[in-house]
PDB file of N, CA, C and O in Angstrom:
ATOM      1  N   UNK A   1      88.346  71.381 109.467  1.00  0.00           N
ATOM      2  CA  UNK A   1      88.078  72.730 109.047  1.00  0.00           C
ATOM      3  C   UNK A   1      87.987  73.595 110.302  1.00  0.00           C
ATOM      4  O   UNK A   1      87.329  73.209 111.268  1.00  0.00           O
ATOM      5  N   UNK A   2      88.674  74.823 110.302  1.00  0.00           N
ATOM      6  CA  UNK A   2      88.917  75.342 110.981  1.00  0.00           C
ATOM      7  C   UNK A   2      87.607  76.898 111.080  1.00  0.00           C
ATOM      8  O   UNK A   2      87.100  77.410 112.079  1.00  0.00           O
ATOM      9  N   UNK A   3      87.479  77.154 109.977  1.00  0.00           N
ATOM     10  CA  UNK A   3      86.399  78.091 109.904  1.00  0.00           C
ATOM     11  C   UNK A   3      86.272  78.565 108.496  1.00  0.00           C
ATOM     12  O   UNK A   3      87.182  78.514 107.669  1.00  0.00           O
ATOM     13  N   UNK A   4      85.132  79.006 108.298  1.00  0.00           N
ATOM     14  CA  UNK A   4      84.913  79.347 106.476  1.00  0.00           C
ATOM     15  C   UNK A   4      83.425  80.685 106.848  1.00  0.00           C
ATOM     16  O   UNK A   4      82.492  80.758 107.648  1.00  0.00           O
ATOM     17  N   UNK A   5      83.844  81.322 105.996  1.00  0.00           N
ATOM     18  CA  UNK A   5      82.691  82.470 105.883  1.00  0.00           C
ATOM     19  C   UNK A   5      82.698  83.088 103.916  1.00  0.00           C
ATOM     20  O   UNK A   5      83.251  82.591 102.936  1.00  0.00           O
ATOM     21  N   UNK A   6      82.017  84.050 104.029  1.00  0.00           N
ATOM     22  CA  UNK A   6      82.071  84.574 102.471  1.00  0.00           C
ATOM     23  C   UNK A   6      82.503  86.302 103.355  1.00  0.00           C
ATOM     24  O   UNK A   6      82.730  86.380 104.562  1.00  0.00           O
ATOM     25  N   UNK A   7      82.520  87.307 102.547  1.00  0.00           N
ATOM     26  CA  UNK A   7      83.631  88.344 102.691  1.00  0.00           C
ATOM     27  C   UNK A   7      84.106  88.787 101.208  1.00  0.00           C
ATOM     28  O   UNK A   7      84.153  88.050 100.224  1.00  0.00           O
ATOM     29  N   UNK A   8      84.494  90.345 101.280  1.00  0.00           N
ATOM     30  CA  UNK A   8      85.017  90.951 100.259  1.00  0.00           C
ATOM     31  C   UNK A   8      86.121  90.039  99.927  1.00  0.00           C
ATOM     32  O   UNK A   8      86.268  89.003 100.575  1.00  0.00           O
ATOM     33  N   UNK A   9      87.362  90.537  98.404  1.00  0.00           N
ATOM     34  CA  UNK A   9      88.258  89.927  98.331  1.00  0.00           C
ATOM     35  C   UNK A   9      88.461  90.491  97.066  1.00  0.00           C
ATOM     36  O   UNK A   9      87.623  90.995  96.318  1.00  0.00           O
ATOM     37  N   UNK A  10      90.072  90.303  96.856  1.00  0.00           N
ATOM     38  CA  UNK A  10      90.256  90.568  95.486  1.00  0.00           C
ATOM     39  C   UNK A  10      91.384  89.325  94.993  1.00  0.00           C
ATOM     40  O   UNK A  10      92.025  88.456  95.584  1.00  0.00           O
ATOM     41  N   UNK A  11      91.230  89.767  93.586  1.00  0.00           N
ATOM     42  CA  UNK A  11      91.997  88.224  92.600  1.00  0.00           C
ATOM     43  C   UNK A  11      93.525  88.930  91.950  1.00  0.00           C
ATOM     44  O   UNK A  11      93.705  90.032  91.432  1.00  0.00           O
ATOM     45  N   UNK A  12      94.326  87.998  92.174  1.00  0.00           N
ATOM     46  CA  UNK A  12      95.768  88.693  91.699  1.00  0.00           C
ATOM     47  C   UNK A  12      96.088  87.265  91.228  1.00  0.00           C
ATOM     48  O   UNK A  12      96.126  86.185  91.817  1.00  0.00           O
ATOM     49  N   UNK A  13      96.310  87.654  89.922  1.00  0.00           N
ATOM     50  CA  UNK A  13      96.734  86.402  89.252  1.00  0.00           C
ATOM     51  C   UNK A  13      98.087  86.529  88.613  1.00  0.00           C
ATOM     52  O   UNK A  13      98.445  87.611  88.148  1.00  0.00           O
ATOM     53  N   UNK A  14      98.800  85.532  88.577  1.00  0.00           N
ATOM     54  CA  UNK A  14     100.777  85.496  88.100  1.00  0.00           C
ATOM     55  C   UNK A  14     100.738  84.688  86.727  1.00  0.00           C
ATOM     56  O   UNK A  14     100.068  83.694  86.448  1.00  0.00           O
ATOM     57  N   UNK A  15     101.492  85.278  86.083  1.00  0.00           N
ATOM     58  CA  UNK A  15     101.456  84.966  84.444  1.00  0.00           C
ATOM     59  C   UNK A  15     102.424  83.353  84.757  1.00  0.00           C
ATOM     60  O   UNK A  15     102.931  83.218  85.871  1.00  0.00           O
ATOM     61  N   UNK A  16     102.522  82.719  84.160  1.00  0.00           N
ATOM     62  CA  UNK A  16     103.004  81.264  84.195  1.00  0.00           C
ATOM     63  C   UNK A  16     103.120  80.640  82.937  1.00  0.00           C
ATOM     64  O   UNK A  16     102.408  81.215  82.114  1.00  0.00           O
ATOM     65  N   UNK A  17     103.933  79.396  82.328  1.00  0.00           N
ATOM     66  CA  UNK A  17     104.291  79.191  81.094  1.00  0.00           C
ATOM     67  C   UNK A  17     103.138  78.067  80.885  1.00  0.00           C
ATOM     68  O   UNK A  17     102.372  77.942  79.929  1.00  0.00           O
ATOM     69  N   UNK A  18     103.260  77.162  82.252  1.00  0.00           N
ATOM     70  CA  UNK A  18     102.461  75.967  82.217  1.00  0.00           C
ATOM     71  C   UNK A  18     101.068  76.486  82.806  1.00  0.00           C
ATOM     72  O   UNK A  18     100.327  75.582  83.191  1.00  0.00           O
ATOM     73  N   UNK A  19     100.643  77.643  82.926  1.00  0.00           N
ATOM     74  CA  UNK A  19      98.928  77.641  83.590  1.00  0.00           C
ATOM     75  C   UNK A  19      98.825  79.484  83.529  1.00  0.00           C
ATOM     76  O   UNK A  19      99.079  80.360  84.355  1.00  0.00           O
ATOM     77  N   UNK A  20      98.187  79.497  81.732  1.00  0.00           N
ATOM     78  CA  UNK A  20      98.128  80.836  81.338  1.00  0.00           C
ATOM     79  C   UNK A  20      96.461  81.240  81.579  1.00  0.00           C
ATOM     80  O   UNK A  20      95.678  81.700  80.747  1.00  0.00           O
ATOM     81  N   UNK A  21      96.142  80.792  83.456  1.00  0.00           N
ATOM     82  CA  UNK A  21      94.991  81.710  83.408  1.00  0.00           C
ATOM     83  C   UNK A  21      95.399  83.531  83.899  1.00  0.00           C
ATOM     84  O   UNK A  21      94.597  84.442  84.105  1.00  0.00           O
ATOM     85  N   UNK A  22      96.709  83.558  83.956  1.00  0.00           N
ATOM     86  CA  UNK A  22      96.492  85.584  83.713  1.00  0.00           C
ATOM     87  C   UNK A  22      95.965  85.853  82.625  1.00  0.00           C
ATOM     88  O   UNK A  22      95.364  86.927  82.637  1.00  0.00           O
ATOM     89  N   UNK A  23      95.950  85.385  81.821  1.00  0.00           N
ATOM     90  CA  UNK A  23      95.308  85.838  80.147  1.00  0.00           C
ATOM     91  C   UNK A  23      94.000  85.759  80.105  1.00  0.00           C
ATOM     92  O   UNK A  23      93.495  86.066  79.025  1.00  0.00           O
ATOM     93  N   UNK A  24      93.118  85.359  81.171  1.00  0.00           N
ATOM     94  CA  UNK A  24      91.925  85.404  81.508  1.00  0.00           C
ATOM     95  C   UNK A  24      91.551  86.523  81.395  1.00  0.00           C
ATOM     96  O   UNK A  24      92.480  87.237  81.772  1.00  0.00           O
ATOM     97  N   UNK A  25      90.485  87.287  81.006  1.00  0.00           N
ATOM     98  CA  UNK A  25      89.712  88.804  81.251  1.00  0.00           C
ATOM     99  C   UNK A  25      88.712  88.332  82.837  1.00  0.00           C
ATOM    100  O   UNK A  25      87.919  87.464  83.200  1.00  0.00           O
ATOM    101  N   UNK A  26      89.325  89.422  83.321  1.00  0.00           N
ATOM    102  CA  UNK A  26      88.332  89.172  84.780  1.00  0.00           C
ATOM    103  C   UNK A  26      87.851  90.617  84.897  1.00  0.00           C
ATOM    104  O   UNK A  26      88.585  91.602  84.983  1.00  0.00           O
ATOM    105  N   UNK A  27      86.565  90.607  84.889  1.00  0.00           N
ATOM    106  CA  UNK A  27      86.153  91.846  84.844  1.00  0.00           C
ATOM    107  C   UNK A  27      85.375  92.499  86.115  1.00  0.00           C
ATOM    108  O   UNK A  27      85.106  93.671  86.380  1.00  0.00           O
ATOM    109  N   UNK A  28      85.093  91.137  86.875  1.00  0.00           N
ATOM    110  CA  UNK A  28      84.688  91.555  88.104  1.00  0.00           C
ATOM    111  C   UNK A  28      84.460  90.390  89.318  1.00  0.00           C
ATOM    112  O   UNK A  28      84.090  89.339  88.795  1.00  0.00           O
ATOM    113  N   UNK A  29      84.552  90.309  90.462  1.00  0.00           N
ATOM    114  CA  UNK A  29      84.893  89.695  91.248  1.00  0.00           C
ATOM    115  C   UNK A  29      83.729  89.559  91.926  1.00  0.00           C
ATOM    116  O   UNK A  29      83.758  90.246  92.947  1.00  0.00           O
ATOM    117  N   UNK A  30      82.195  88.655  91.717  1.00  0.00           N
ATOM    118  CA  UNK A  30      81.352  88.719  92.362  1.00  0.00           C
ATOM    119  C   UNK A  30      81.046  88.304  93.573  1.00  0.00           C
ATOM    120  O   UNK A  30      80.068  88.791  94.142  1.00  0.00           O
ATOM    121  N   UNK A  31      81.751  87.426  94.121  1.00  0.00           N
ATOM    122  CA  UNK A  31      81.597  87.170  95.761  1.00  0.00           C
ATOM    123  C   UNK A  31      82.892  86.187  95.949  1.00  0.00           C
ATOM    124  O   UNK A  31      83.510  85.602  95.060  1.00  0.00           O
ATOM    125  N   UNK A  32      83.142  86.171  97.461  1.00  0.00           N
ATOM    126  CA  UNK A  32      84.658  85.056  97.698  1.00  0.00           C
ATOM    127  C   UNK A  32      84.093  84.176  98.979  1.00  0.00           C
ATOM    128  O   UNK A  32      83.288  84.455  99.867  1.00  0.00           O
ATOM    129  N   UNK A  33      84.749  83.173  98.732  1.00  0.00           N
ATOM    130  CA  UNK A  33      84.213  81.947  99.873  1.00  0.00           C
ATOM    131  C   UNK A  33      85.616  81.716 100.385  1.00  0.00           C
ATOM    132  O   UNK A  33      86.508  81.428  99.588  1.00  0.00           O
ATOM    133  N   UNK A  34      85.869  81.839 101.784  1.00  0.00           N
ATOM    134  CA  UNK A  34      87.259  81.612 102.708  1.00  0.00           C
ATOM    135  C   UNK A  34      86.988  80.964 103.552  1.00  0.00           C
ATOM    136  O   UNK A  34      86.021  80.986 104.313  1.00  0.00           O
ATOM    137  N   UNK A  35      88.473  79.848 103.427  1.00  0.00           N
ATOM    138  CA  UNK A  35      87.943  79.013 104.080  1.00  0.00           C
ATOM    139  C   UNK A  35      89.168  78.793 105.253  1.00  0.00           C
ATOM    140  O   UNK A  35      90.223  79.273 104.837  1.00  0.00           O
ATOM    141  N   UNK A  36      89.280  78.256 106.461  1.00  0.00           N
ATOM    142  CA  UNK A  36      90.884  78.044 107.155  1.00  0.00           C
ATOM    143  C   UNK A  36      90.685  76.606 107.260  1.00  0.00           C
ATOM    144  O   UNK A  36      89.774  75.901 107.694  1.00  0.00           O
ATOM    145  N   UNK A  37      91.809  76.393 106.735  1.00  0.00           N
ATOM    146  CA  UNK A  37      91.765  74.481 107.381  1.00  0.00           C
ATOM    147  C   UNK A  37      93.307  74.355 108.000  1.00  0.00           C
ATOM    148  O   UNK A  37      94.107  75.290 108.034  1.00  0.00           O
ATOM    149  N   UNK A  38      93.553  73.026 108.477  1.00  0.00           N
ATOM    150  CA  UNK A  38      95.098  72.816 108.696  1.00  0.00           C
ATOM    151  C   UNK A  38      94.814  71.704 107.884  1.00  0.00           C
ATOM    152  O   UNK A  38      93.694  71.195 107.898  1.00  0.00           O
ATOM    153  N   UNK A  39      95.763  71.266 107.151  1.00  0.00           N
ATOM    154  CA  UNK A  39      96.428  70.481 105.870  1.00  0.00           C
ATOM    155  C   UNK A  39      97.839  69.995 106.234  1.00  0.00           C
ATOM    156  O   UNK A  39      98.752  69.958 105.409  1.00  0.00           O
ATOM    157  N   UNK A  40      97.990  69.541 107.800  1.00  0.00           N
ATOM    158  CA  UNK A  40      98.987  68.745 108.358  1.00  0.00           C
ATOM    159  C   UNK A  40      98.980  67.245 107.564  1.00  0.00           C
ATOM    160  O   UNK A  40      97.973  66.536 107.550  1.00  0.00           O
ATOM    161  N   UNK A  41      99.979  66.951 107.049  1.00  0.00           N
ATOM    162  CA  UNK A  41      99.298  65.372 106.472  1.00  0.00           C
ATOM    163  C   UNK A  41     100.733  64.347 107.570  1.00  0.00           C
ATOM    164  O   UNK A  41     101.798  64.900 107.843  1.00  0.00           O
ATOM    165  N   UNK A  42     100.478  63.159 107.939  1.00  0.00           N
ATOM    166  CA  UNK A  42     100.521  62.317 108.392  1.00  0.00           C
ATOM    167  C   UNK A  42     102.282  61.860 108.236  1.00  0.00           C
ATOM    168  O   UNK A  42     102.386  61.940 107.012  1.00  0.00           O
ATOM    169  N   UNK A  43     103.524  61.488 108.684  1.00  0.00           N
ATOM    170  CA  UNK A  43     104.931  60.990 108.436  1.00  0.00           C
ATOM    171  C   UNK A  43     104.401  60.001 107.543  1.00  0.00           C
ATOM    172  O   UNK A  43     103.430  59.261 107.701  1.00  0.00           O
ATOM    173  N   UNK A  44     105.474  60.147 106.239  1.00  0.00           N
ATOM    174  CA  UNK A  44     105.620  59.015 105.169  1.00  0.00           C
ATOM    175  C   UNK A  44     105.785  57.887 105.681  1.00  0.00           C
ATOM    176  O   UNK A  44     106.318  57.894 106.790  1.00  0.00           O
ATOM    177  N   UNK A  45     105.434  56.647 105.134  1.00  0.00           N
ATOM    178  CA  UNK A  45     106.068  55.543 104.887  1.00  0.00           C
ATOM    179  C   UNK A  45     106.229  55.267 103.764  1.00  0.00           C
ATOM    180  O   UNK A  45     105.490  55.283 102.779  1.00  0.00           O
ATOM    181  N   UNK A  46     107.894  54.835 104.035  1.00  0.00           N
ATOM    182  CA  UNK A  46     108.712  54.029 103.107  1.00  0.00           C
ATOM    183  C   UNK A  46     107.825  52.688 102.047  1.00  0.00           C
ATOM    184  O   UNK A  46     107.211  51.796 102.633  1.00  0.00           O
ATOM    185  N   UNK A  47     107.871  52.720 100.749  1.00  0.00           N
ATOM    186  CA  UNK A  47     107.179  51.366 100.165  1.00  0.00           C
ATOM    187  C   UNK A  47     108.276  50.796 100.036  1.00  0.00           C
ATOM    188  O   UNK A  47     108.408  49.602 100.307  1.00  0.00           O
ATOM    189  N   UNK A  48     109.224  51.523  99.615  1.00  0.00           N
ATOM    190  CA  UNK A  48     110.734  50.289  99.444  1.00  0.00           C
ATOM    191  C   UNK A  48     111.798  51.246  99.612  1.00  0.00           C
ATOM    192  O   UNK A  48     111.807  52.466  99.454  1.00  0.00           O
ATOM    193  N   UNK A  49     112.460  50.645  99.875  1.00  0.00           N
ATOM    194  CA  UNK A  49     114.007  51.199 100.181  1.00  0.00           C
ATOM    195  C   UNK A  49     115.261  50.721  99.214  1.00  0.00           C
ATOM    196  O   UNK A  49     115.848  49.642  99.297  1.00  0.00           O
ATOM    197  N   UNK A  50     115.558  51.908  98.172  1.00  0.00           N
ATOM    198  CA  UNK A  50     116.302  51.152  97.242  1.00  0.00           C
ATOM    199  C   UNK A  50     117.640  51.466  98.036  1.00  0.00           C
ATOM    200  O   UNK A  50     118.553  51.605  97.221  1.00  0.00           O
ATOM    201  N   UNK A  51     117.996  51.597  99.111  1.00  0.00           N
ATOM    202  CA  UNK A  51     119.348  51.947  99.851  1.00  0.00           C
ATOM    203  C   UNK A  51     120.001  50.154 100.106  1.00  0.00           C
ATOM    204  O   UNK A  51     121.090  49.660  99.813  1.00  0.00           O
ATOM    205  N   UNK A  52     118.936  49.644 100.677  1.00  0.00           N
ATOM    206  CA  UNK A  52     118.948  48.852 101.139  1.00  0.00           C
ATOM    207  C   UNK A  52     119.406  47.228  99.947  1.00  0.00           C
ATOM    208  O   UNK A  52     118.728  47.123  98.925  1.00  0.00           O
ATOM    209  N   UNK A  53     120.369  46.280 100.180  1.00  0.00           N
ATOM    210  CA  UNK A  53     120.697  45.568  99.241  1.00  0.00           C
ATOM    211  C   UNK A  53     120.149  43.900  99.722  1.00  0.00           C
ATOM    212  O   UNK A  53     120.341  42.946  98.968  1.00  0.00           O
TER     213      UNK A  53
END
């Protein structure tokens, strides 16, 4: 974690087929928690290789 505080903020939400929270009533936005992280994750490894015969 890189740093986190609380701070103003506002909510903008995108209508979606599979995740209808725009249809939510939001009537007010009482406090926001921000946070910075880096979310680098690690080179894959292979479990199998179907290339391979």
């Amino acid at each position: 974690m890189r740093g986190a505080w609380t701070g103003p903020a506002r909510l903008q939400l995108f209508q979606h087929a599979l995740a209808p929270l725009a249809d939510l009533p939001v009537l007010e936005v009482l406090s926001a928690d921000h946070v910075l992280t880096d979310l680098t994750l690690p080179p894959p490894e292979p479990v199998h290789d179907y290339l391979t015969r």
